[in-house]
C-alpha positions in Angstrom: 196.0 59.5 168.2 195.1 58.9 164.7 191.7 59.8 163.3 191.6 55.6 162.1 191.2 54.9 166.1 189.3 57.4 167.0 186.4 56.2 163.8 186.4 52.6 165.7 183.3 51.8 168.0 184.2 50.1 171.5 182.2 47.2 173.0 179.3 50.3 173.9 178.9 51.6 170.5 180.8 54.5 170.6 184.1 55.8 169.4 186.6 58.0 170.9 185.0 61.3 169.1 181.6 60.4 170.6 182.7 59.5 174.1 184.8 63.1 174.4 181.7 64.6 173.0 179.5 63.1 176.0 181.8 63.6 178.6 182.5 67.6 177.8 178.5 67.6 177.7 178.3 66.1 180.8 181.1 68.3 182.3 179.5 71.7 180.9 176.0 70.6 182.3 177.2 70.2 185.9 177.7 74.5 185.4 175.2 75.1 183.0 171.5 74.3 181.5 171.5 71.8 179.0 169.4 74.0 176.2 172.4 76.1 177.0 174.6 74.1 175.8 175.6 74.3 172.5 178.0 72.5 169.5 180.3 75.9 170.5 180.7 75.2 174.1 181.4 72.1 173.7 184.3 72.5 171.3 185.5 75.0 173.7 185.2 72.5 176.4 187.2 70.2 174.4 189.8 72.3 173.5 190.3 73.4 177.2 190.9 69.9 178.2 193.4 69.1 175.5 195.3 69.4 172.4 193.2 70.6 169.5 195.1 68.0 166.6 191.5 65.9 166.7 188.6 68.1 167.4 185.1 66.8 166.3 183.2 68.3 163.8 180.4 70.8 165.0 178.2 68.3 162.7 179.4 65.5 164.2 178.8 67.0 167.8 175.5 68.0 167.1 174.8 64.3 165.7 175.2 63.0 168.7 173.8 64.9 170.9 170.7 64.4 168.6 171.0 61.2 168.9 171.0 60.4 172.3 168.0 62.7 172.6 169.8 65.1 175.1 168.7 68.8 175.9 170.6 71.3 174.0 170.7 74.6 172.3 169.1 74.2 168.8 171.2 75.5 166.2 170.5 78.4 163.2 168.2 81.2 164.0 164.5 81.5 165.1 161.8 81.0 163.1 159.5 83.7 162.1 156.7 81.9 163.4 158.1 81.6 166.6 158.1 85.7 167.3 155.4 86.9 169.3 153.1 89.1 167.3 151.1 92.3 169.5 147.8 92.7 168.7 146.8 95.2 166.4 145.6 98.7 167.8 142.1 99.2 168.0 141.7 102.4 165.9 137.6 103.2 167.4 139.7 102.8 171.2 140.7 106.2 171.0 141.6 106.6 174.7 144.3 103.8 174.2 146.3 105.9 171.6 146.2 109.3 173.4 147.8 109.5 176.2 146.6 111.8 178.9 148.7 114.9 179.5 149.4 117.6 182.1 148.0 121.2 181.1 151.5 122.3 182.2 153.6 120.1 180.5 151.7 120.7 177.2 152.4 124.6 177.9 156.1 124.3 178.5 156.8 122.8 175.6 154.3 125.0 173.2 153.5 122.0 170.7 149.8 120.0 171.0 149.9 116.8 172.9 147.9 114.6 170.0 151.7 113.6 168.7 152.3 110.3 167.7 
């Protein structure tokens, strides 16, 4: 199939690209979560059904699955502002940074048990 007729939009809007796009979505969701689901799978899932002369672009994929607002992985890495921060120590709480020790254990192994 040439890339020409696979560029042309049917009667529902979509062309050939976008319609194997959707259905290897659709296929993958039946097994997995859809914010699983990424441009990656679906390439794979694309290339398992058939030959790989007219792939989609991973652009193009993630176009339209933008586009009809479905659930899927979101691509590049997380944002910084996303990572959950611990709160800081309380240096005054001085029972929450030493932790209590056996007298035993603290003789076996002859050092003090304030390390940190």
């Amino acid at each position: 199939m040439s890339d020409a007729a696979t560029d042309v939009p049917s009667s529902d809007g979509l062309t050939i690209k976008q319609a194997r796009i959707l259905e290897s979505y659709y296929a993958l969701r039946q097994r997995l979560p859809g914010p699983s689901i990424g441009s990656h799978e679906i390439l794979q899932e694309l290339r398992r059904k058939g030959p790989a002369v007219d792939l989609p672009s991973e652009a193009l994929i993630r176009d339209v699955l933008a586009s009809h607002d479905l659930p899927r992985r979101r691509g590049g890495r997380p944002r910084l502002s996303s990572k959950e921060v611990a709160p800081p120590d309380d240096p005054l709480d001085a029972s929450a940074s030493v932790a209590p020790t056996s007298p035993a254990s603290s003789s076996r192994s002859g050092r003090s048990s304030s390390r940190r």
